[in-house]
Structures are given as structure tokens and as C-alpha cells.
Phi, psi and omega in degrees: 000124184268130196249148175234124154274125190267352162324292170342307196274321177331285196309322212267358211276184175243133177314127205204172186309312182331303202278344168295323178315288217276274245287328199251001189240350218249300145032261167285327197300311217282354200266294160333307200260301160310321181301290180321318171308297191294357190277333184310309183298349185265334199267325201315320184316302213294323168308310158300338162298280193316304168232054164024044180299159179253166188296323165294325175277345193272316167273007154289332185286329188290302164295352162297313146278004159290298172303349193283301192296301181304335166267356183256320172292325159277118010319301185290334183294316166266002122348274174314303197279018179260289198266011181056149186282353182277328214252317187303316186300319174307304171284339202290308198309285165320308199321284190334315194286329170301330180275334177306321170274339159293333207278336174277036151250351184316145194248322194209185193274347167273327186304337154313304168326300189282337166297317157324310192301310176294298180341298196289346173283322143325345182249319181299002143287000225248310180305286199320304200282320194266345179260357199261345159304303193297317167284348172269331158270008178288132161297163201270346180300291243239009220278313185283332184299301197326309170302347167261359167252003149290323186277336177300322175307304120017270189280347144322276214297308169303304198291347226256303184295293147048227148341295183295304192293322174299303182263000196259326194278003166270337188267310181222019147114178208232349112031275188299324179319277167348307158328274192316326183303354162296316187300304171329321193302344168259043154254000202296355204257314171296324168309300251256333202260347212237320196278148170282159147291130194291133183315321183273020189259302202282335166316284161327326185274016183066011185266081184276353129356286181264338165298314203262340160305280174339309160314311180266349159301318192290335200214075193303353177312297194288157191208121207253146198255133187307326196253018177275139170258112191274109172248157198236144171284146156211169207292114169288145194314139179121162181309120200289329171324313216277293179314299180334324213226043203230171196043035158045050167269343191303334200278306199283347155330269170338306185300305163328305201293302187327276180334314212254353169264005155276290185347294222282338166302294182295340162266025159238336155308296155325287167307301165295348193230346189303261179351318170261326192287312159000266194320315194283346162279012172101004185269159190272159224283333202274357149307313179313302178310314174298337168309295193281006161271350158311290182306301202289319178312270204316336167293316195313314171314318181308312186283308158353274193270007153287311200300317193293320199268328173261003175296286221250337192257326182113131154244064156288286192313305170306303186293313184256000160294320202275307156324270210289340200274302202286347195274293170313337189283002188246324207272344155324294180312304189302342169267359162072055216266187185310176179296290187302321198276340166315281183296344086046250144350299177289328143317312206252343174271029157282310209271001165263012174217296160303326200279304190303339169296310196277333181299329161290339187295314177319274171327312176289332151000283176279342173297343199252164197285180175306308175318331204237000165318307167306316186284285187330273201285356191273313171267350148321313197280320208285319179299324223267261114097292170303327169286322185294323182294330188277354175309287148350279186298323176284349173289324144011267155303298184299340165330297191291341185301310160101006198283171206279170209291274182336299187319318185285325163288331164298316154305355184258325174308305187338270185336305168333295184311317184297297181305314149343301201288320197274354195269319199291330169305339169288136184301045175347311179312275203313000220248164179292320188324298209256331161227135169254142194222108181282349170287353184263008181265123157251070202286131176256172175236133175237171203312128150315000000 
């Protein structure tokens, strides 16, 4: 009887349509799910007119749905691992979109509110689950690009809104956004037929069927044999949490959290409020919108050419060069410097705060052994959360404040600084990158 690790056939395979499939659908989910962030942020001007929102309520509505995200992410994770990740990404999907298409009917800001909220328990499945798909069929050479050009799909949706937001909210309304954001819901009969179940999912469940199908897409090389049995890393007994903080992994936990809850400040900050800080240094709303088509280009650039530069280069190095670069690049920003050196600027802090997030989610990944992987970045996402709810309010807050133009940005630079100071501080010596301990590999055999 032959045992195959199929992590093993993952890793060794060569890119092929299989993995454009699960790359380009994961993606398409992740296009969605950023166009749904980012709309909000294109509506406020018109929304601040219409029903005289004030900047606080308005970054509570922002942040409302965050809480929304945050109660959907720890829900869809044990989810997933009951019910497979495909089918939990899947129901994440209807929701998110369907509420996205109720919300261009809010007759006023709570129904608006309330639609948001709901929306948002759908969307806080959605990142965790599509990258940890992507990354789990990912060759082991190409493994951080793929995710970050997967992850790209993401800041698509900012530029989509965009585009889309210069002409459609001056001509037939800030509605329509909301409207269209609907429209994916008919793509939803092709996710169920095209994207995969995650392998260690189908493993564990004894489905060798669809484990050996999977295998010969992923390796047309490979060729599966009746009596072979397939084994998965799987989790040592105990509070899963817990592992996070063992081999004197604990500091770089912490440091993690630390990081990934500035990212997600400045990127759900940025994104709702970049468009109204604009409109408020004086620029007219369909400028603004080009700002915020700026920002998401420079994340694509970002995820893109940071994931291939930590790929070759290591990403320590990359993630705090790329922090502290977007960071400064806002403290800059604030001084309203040329046109060209403007948008510029607003580029390279997209790829120092949106694009550098997905290259951490990539790291944390690898830092942790296989057993404890998931758990790693899943509290990460679930801590780092808290900063995407404090984003909103606080652009908000400075808002209401009345501070000068420098200032509000400077206050979005901050985090930046921080999250630099906390990735250079992690401890690497500790990390699965630099030891492998064949005693943390656990393996189950599943059922013939």
C-alpha cells in the first residue's frame, strides 16, 4: 500500500489551467468582495447631501459593517472546517451580494445600516477562505505571487468603482452602484460547478475520488494507483490558539496582530474616506474618485510586485520596506504637492497598505508549521479586524474634527509606521521558514 502526501504533489506541480481555474475564480469572489467595500466609500459625498449624513455616522455605518465582517469570520471558519470551504465561500457570496442589491433601495441611513451589516457577515468569510484555497493549490516556487495576483482581484473592485462611480453617481444616481453590485449573484451557478473543495478537506472526509481527480489535474505527471492511501497534516490535541504561542512564537504572534490590525486600519480606512478627504482639500467628487482609482492600481502593483520580490528576495524585508514606504507616502500626500506627484503618491500608499497586507497574509502563512497554519492567519485576520472596524470611525472622527488637510492623513500614516516597526521585530529564527521539526508533522491516513 503506497502512501501519498498530497501537500507533497501540491507543491512539486507545475502551473497549469487547473490552478488558473481556482486562481481566476478566487479572484473573481475577491473582485466582488472589494467593489462591495470600496462602494461605500464613492457614495458618502452623495449620501452627505442627500440625507445631511454627518462624518460620524457615516464612519459608524462604515465601521458597522465591519462588525458585520468580524462576526462572519470567526462563524465561516468553523463553518468551513464542518461544512468545506467551497460550499461556506459559496453561501459568503449570495449573501454579501444580495445585500449589496437590497442596499440601493435604503429609503434612509438605518435601513442602509442595516443592510450593510448583514451584508458584512457575508464578507468576513470570504478573504480568509479564498486565500487559504489559493494558497493551498498553489505551486510551492510561485506560491506568494499567486496570492497576491489573486488578492489582486480585491483592489480591481476599487478601481471598478472608480470607473464605474464618475459616470454612473452624477448621471442616474449613487443607486445603481449598489444595483450593479448585485449582478455576480448570477454568476453564482458557475462558482458551484467550477471552483474545488479544499484537498485536506476531501481527504479527511474519505472522498478519494475527488482527492485523485484533483491530483491528476494538479499533476498531469502523476498517475493514481487503486490501493494507494492519502495522508494531511493535522493538528496536535489541544487549544488550537495555544500552539501560536509555543517555540517561542509567542512575541511574533503578538507582532503579527499587531501588523495585520494597522493594514486593515488603513485599508477600510482609505477606501471609505480617500474620496470625501478629497472632495474636502477642494477637489471636485469625479477627481476624487480618480484618487481612489489610484490607490487600488497601486495595490494591484503592489500585491503583484511585492509577492514576486518576496518570493526571491524573503518577505521581512519587503513588508517593511513597503509599511514604512506607504506610510510616508500619506505624510507627504497631505501637503497637496503637483497633480502628477499627487496621484503618484496615492499609488504607492495603495501598494503600502492594501497590496502589503496581502504579502503578509502570505507570510504568516509560512511562518507557522503546517499543523498550526490556518490558526495563525485566521487570528490574525480575526484580531487584525479590529483595526478595519477602527478605520471608518476614525476618518470620521477627524473629519468631524475640522483638522487641517495634513493632519487627517497623517493620522492614516501612523499605523503604517507601526505595522513596519512590528513585521521588522519578528522573530524569523522561530519561524517554519528556518526549522523543520519532523516531530510537528502529524499525519492522518485516510480510509481506503
Amino acid at each position: 500500500m503506497q502512501k501519498i502526501d498530497a501537500a507533497q504533489v501540491v507543491d512539486e506541480s507545475k502551473f497549469n489551467r487547473f490552478h488558473l481555474k481556482v486562481l481566476l475564480w478566487c479572484a473573481f469572489i475577491l473582485w466582488c468582495d472589494g467593489y462591495d467595500l470600496a462602494v461605500f466609500g464613492s457614495v458618502i459625498p452623495s449620501l452627505t447631501e442627500e440625507w445631511s449624513l454627518a462624518p460620524g455616522t457615516a464612519g459608524f455605518i462604515g465601521s458597522l459593517t465591519l462588525v458585520g465582517a468580524l462576526i462572519g469570520a470567526f462563524s465561516c471558519g468553523i463553518l468551513a472546517d464542518k461544512l468545506g470551504r467551497k460550499k461556506v465561500v459559496i453561501f459568503c457570496f449570495i449573501l454579501f451580494n444580495f445585500m449589496t442589491l437590497l442596499t440601493g433601495f435604503a429609503q434612509g441611513p438605518i435601513d442602509f445600516a442595516i443592510y450593510r451589516f448583514i451584508g458584512g457577515l457575508g464578507l468576513g468569510g470570504i478573504m480568509p477562505i479564498v486565500v487559504a484555497l489559493t494558497s493551498e493549490y498553489s505551486p510551492k516556487s510561485i506560491r506568494t505571487m499567486l496570492v497576491g495576483v489573486m488578492c489582486a482581484g480585491f483592489s480591481i473592485g476599487g478601481v471598478t468603482i472608480a470607473l464605474l462611480g464618475i459616470y454612473i453617481i452624477p448621471n442616474i444616481g449613487w443607486e445603481w452602484m449598489f444595483f450593479i453590485g448585485g449582478l455576480p449573484l448570477l454568476a453564482v451557478p458557475f462558482i458551484m460547478k467550477s471552483l474545488p473543495e479544499s484537498l485536506n478537506f476531501l481527504v479527511a472526509k474519505g472522498d478519494l475520488e475527488a482527492v485523485r481527480k484533483i491530483l491528476t489535474d494538479l499533476s498531469p505527471s502523476y498517475t493514481p494507483q487503486k490501493d494507494e492511501t492519502y495522508e494531511i497534516v493535522l493538528p496536535k490535541p489541544g487549544l488550537p490558539v495555544a500552539k501560536l504561542f509555543e517555540e517561542r512564537r509567542g512575541i511574533s504572534t503578538v507582532l503579527f496582530w499587531i501588523a495585520t490590525a494597522m493594514a486593515l486600519l488603513m485599508l477600510y480606512g482609505l477606501s471609505t474616506w480617500l474620496p470625501q478627504l478629497m472632495v474636502e482639500a477642494g477637489y471636485p467628487l469625479t477627481s476624487s474618485l480618480m484618487f481612489l482609482f489610484a490607490l487600488n492600481f497601486g495595490a494591484i502593483l503592489g500585491q503583484i510586485g511585492g509577492g514576486w520580490l518576496a518570493d526571491r528576495k524573503g518577505s521581512k524585508g519587503i513588508l517593511v520596506s513597503f509599511f514604512a514606504g506607504g506610510a510616508f507616502c500619506l505624510v507627504i500626500l497631505g501637503f497637496q504637492p503637483g497633480t502628477i506627484i499627487l496621484y503618484a503618491l496615492v499609488a504607492l500608499a495603495g501598494a503600502g497598505s492594501t497590496g502589503t497586507q496581502v504579502i503578509n497574509n502570505a507570510y504568516i502563512t509560512m511562518y507557522y508549521p503546517a499543523y498550526v497554519r490556518s490558526t495563525g492567519i485566521g487570528s490574525a485576520l480575526g484580531i487584525g479586524r479590529v483595526g478595519a472596524i477602527i478605520g471608518p470611525m476614525m476618518g470620521g472622527i477627524l473629519l468631524e474634527w475640522g483638522l487641517p488637510t495634513h493632519l487627517n492623513f497623517i493620522g492614516f500614516a501612523i499605523p503604517g509606521f507601526i505595522a513596519a516597526a512590528a513585521i521588522w521585530f519578528v522573530q524569523e529564527k522561530y519561524s517554519d521558514l528556518s526549522t523543520q521539526n519532523i516531530n510537528n508533522q502529524y499525519y492522518a491516513e485516510s480510509a481506503k
